[in-house]
C-alpha distance (Angstrom), angle and dihedral (degrees) to the residues before:
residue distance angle dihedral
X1 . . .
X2 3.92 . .
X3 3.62 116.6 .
X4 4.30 127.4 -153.2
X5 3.50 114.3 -145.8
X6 4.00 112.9 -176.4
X7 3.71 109.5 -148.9
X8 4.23 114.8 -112.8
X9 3.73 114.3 -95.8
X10 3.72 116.1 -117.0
X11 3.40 111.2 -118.7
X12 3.86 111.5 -114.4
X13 4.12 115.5 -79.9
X14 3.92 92.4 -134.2
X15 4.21 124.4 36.8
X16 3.83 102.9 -110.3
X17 4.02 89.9 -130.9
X18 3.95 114.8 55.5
X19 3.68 118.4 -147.7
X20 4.08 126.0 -103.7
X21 3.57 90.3 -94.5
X22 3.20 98.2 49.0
X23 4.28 89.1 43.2
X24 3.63 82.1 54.6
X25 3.57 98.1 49.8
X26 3.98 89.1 56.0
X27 3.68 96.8 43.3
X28 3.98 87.2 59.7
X29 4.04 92.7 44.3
X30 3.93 86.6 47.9
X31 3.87 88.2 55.3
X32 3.79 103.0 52.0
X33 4.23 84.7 39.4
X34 3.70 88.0 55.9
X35 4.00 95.0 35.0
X36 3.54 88.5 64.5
X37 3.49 95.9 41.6
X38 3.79 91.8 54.9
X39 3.67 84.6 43.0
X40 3.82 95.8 59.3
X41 3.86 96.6 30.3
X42 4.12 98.3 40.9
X43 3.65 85.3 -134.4
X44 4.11 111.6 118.0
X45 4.20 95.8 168.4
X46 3.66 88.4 122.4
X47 3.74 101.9 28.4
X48 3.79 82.2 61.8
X49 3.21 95.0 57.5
X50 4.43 93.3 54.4
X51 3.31 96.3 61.9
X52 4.35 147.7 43.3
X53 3.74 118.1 -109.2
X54 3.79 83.2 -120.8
X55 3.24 98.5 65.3
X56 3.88 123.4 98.4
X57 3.48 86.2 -133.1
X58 3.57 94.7 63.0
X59 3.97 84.4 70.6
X60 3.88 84.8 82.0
X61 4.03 84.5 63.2
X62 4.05 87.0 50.4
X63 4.05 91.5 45.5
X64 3.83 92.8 49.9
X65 3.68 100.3 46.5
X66 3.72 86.7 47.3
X67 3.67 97.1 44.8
X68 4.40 80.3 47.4
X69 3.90 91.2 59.7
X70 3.80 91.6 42.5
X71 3.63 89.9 57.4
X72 3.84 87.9 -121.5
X73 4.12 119.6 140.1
X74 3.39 131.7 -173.4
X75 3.80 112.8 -153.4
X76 3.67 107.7 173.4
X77 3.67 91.5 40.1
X78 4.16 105.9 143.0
X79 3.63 145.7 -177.2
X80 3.15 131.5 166.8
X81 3.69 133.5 177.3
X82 4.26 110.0 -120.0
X83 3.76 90.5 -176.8
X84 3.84 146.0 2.4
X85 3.64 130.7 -157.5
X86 3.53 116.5 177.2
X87 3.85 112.4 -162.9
X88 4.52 135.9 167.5
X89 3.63 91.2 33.4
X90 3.55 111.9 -172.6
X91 3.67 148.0 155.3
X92 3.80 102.4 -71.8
X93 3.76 100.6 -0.3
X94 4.04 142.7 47.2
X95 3.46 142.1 168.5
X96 4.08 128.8 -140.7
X97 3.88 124.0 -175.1
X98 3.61 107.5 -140.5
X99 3.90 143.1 -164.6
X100 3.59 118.5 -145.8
X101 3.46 133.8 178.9
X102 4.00 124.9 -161.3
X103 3.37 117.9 -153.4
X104 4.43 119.7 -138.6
X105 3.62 113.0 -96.1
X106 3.66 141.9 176.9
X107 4.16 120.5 -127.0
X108 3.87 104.3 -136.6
X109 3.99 121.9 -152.5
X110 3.85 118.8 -141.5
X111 3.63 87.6 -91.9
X112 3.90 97.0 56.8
X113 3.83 93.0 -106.7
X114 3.98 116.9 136.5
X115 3.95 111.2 -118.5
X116 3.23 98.7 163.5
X117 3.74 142.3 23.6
X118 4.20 124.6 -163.2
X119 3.51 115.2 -155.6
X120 3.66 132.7 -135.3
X121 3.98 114.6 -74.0
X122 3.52 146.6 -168.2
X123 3.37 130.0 -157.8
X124 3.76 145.6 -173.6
X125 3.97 115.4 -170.1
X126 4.11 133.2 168.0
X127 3.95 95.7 -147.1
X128 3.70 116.6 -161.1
X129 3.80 111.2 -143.3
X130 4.49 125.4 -171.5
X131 3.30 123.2 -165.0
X132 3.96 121.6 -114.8
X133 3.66 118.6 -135.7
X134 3.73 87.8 -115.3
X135 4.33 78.3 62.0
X136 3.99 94.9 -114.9
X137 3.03 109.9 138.9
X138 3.82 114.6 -124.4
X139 4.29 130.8 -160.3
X140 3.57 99.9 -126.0
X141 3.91 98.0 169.3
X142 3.90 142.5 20.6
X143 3.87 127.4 -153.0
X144 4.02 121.1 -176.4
X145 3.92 109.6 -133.7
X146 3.70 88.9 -167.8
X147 4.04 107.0 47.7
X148 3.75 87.7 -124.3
X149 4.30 101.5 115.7
């Protein structure tokens, strides 16, 4: 008699859940992706929505909107994360050290004249993150490793 054998299933390269480190680390990579979206788009819906209102960081939200009613845009506005270490994970809150750099960019008026100009900037931050019931992870708090604001 013929026989079927089905070959084994691999098992998956990657776990399908990540841990709370590594949740953490994407939270804070979401944020500066959607800070300088909302910084080149004047639109902070979601950037709103990654951080507390008592954070310091939640003064980018304040600068957009303002910079939105102005009629002022920042195109070229960048930041990018150099370096994340995420440290005093626990159940509902976390911390991650991270590395930022801000590209230079011009602040446009409504009639395409420069008014402003932000230079390049480095910056080294311990972020303090809590965990939503929903499970996002949320910054809650901002410390500046260098003294520099």
């Amino acid at each position: 008699p013929a026989t079927i054998s089905t070959p084994p299933t691999p098992a998956p390269s990657t776990p399908s859940a990540t841990s709370p480190a590594q949740q953490v680390e994407a939270a804070v990579r979401a944020y500066y992706a959607e800070l300088t979206r909302a910084a080149q788009t004047n639109d902070t819906s979601v950037l709103k929505t990654l951080t507390t209102k008592g954070c310091p960081c939640y003064r980018s939200v304040t600068v957009i909107d303002r910079n939105a009613r102005r009629g002022y845009q920042t195109p070229d506005a960048s930041f990018s994360v150099v370096g994340i270490t995420v440290h005093d994970v626990e159940p509902k809150n976390a911390a991650a050290q991270v590395r930022t750099s801000e590209a230079p960019y011009d602040v446009i008026d409504k009639s395409d004249k420069k008014i402003g100009h932000v230079s390049t900037r480095r910056r080294f931050l311990d972020l303090s993150l809590v965990q939503a019931p929903s499970g996002q992870w949320i910054i809650a708090n901002e410390f500046d490793l260098k003294g520099s604001g």
